[in-house]
C-alpha positions in Angstrom: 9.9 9.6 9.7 12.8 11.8 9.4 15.8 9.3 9.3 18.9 10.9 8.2 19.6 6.9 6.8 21.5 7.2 3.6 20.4 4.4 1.2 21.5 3.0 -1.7 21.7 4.5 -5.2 19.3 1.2 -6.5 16.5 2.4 -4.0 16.6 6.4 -5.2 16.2 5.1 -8.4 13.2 2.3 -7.4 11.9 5.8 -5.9 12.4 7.7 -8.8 10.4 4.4 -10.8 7.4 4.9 -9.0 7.1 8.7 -10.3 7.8 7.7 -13.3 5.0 4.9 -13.6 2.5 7.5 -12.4 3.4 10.0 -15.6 3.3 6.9 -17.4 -0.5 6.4 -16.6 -1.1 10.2 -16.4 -0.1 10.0 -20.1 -2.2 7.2 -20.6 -5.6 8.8 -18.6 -4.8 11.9 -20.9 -4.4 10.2 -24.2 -8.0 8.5 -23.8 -9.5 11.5 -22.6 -8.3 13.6 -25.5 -9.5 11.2 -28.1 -12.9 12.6 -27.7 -11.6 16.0 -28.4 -9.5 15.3 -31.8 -12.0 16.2 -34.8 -12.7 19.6 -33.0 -9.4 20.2 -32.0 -8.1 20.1 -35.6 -10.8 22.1 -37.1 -9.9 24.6 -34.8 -6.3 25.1 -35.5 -7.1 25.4 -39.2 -9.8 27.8 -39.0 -7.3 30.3 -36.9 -4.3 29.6 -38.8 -4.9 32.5 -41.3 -5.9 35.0 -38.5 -3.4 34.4 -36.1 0.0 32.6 -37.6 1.6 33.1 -34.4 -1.1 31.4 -32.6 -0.3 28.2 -35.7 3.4 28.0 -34.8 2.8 27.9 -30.7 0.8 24.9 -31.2 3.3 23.5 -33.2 6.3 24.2 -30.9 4.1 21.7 -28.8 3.6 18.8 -31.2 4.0 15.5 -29.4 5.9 13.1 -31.0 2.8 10.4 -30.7 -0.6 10.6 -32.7 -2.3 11.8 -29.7 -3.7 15.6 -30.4 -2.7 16.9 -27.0 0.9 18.2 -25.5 0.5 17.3 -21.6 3.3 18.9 -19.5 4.5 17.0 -16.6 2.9 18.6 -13.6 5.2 21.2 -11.9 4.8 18.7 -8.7 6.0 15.8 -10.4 9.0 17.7 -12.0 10.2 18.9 -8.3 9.9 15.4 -6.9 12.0 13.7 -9.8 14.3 16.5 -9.6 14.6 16.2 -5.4 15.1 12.2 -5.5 17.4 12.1 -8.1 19.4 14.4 -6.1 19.0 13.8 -2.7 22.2 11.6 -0.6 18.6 11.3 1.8 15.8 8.7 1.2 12.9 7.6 2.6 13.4 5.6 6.0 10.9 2.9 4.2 11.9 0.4 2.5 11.2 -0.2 -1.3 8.5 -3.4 -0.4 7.1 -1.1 2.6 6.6 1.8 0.0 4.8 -0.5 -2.9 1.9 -1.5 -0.3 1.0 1.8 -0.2 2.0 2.6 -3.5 0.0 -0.2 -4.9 -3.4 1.1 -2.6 -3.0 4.7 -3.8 -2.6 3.9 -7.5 -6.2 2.5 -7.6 -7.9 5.3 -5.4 -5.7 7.8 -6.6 -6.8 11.0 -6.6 -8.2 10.6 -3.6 -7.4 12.2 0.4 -4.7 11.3 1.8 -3.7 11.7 6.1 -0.3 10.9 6.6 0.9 11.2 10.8 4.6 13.1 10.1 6.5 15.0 7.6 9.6 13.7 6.6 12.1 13.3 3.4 9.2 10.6 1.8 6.4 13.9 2.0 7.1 14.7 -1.7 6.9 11.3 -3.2 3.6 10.4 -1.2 2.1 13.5 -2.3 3.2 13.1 -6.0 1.9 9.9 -5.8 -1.6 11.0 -5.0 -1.0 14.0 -7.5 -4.6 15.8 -8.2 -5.3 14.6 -4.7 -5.3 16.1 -1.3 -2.5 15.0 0.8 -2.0 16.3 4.4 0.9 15.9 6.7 0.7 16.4 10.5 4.1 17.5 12.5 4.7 17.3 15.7 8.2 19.8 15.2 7.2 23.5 14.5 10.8 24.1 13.0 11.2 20.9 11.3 7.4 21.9 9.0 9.0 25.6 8.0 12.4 23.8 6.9 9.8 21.8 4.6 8.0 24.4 3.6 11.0 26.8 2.7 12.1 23.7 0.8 8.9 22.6 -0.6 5.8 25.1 -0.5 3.2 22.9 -1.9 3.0 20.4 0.7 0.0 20.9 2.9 1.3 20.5 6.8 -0.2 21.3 10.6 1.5 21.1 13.9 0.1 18.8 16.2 0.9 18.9 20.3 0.8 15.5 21.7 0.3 15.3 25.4 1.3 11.6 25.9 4.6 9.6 26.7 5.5 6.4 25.4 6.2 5.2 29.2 2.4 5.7 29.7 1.4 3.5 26.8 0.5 0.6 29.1 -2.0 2.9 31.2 -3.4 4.3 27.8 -3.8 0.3 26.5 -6.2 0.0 29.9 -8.1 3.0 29.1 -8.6 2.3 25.5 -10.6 -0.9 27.2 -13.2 1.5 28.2 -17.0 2.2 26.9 -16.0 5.6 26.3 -13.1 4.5 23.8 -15.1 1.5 21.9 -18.6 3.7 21.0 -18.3 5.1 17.7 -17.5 9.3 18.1 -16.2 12.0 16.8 -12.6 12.5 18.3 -12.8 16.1 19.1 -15.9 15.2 21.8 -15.0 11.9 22.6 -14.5 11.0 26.5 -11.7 9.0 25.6 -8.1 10.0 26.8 -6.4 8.2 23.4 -8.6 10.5 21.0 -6.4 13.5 19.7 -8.1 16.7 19.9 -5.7 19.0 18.6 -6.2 18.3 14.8 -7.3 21.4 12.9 -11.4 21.0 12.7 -11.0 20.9 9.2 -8.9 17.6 9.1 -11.6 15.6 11.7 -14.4 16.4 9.0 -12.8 15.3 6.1 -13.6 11.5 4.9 -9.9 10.0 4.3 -9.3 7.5 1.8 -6.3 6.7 3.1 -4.3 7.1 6.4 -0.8 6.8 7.2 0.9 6.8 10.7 4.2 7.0 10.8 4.6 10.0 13.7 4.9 11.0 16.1 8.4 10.4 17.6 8.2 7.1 19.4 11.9 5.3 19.9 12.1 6.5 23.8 10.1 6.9 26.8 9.8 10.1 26.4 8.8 10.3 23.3 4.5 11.2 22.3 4.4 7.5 21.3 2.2 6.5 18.4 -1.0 6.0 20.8 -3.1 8.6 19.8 -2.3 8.7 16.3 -3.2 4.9 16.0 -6.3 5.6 18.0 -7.6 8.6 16.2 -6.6 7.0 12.8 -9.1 4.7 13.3 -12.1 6.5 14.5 -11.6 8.6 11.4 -11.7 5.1 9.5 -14.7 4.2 11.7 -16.7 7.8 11.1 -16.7 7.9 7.6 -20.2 7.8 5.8 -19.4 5.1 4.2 -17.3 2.8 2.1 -13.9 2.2 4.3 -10.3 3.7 4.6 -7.0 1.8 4.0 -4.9 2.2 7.4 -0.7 2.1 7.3 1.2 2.0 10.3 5.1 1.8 10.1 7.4 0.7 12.5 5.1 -1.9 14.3 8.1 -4.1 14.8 7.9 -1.6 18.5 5.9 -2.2 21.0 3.9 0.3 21.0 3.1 0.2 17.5 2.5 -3.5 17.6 -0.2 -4.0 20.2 -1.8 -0.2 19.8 -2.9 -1.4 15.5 -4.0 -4.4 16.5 -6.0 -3.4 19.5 -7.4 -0.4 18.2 -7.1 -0.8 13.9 -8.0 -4.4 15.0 -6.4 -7.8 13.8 -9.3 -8.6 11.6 -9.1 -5.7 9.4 -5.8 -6.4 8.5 -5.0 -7.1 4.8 -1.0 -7.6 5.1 2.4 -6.7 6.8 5.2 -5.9 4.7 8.5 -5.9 7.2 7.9 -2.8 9.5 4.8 -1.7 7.9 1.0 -3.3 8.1 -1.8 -2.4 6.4 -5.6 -2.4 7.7 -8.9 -1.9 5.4 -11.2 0.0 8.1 -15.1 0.2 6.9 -17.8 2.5 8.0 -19.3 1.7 11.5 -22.2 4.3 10.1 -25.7 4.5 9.0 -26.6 0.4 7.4 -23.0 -0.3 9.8 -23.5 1.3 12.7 -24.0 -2.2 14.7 -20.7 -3.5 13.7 -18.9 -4.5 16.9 -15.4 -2.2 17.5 -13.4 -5.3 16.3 -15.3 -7.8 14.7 
């Protein structure tokens, strides 16, 4: 999640687009909303301009130039990520397609919760993206989270320990064959070696709207591997109350990313695959669903 990949100028700006778009509709959310508000609003300022002139000429220093009655500001989140992506040689290691599946997902739940496995230079956009919503990173680097948070403070991380390799992922593929790993649990209890237990509590009792894995490291054998994460992604899905959870895993042109989704996000919950990334609508095995098979 943290390539050092220097992309083209077209795709900071495509970046840049999708920030924009979203002030575009924060604009138009804000203008309906205020329309209710515009006979009051008026009769206020007049009744207060004799007693406070001061309090008159403030208001008007914030005239918009439309007919709506309000002055939004851009939202001091939005401003930094405009800001960082215009300037920034570094951009996301997704592609501009890759980016829209999600992009397209979160601007209909949007504000909404938001999981995403790793922290990396695309933290700020996905989090401005689901501005007013709660987006939540989880590292697998200590140093690498307090670089982001020195540079960025507003992002919400936690540091993970992963006690897999990606040279046992075979091994972990048999045991995710077992009873243990296919009856709906919470991960922090479950008898299943794939589920991670070392999420904060607070993240396992959360219902995510969305969920993004793209961490931990998994290029070599060494390497965590994505197992867990891919595992535990979807037994969050799975755990929810109800309603389901849209499920992004990226680099799935590895092996380990290939076979773990479709095994354990399952084949039949997925909507589509754009290049490297593929995208699964999970619903709630719970309550009215709690006799739906693993993978239908």
């Amino acid at each position: 999640m943290r390539s050092k990949t220097q992309y083209p100028l077209n795709l900071k700006v495509i970046i840049c687009g999708f920030i924009f778009a979203f002030l575009i509709l924060f604009g138009i959310r804000s203008k309906f909303s205020s329309q209710g508000n515009t006979s009051t609003t008026t009769q206020t300022q007049s009744s207060s301009a004799a007693a406070n002139p001061t309090q008159v000429v403030e208001a008007a220093s914030c005239t918009p130039l439309s007919s709506s009655p309000t002055c939004d500001k851009i939202p001091p989140t939005i401003v930094q990520a405009i800001i960082h992506y215009s300037t920034s040689s570094i951009t996301p290691q997704q592609t501009l397609n890759e980016i829209s599946v999600t992009s397209q997902v979160l601007q209909k739940k949007s504000p909404c919760n938001f999981l995403v496995f790793g922290l990396g230079h695309d933290s700020l956009m996905w989090a401005s993206l689901n501005h007013g919503g709660r987006t939540v990173f989880l590292e697998e680097d200590k140093s690498w989270i307090e670089q982001i948070r020195h540079r960025f403070p507003t992002l919400e991380s936690y540091h993970v320990v992963y006690d897999s390799k990606v040279h046992q992922a075979d091994d972990l593929m048999n045991t995710g064959k077992a009873k243990e790993c296919t009856v709906l649990s919470d991960p922090r209890y479950s008898k299943c070696q794939l589920a991670l237990k070392t999420i904060p509590n607070e993240i396992y009792e959360i219902e995510w709207d969305l969920i993004m894995v793209d961490a931990p490291t998994g290029f070599h054998e060494n390497a965590p591997g994505r197992m867990s994460a891919i595992y535990t992604a979807g037994m969050m899905a799975r755990n929810r109350e109800d309603g389901e959870t849209d499920v992004f895993v990226h680099d799935v042109d590895r092996v380990v990313e290939d076979k773990f989704s479709k095994a354990f996000l399952c084949e039949s919950y997925m909507m589509t695959q754009e290049n490297r990334l593929r995208h699964f609508t999970i619903p709630s095995h719970r309550g009215s669903s709690s006799n739906r098979p693993f993978c239908p």
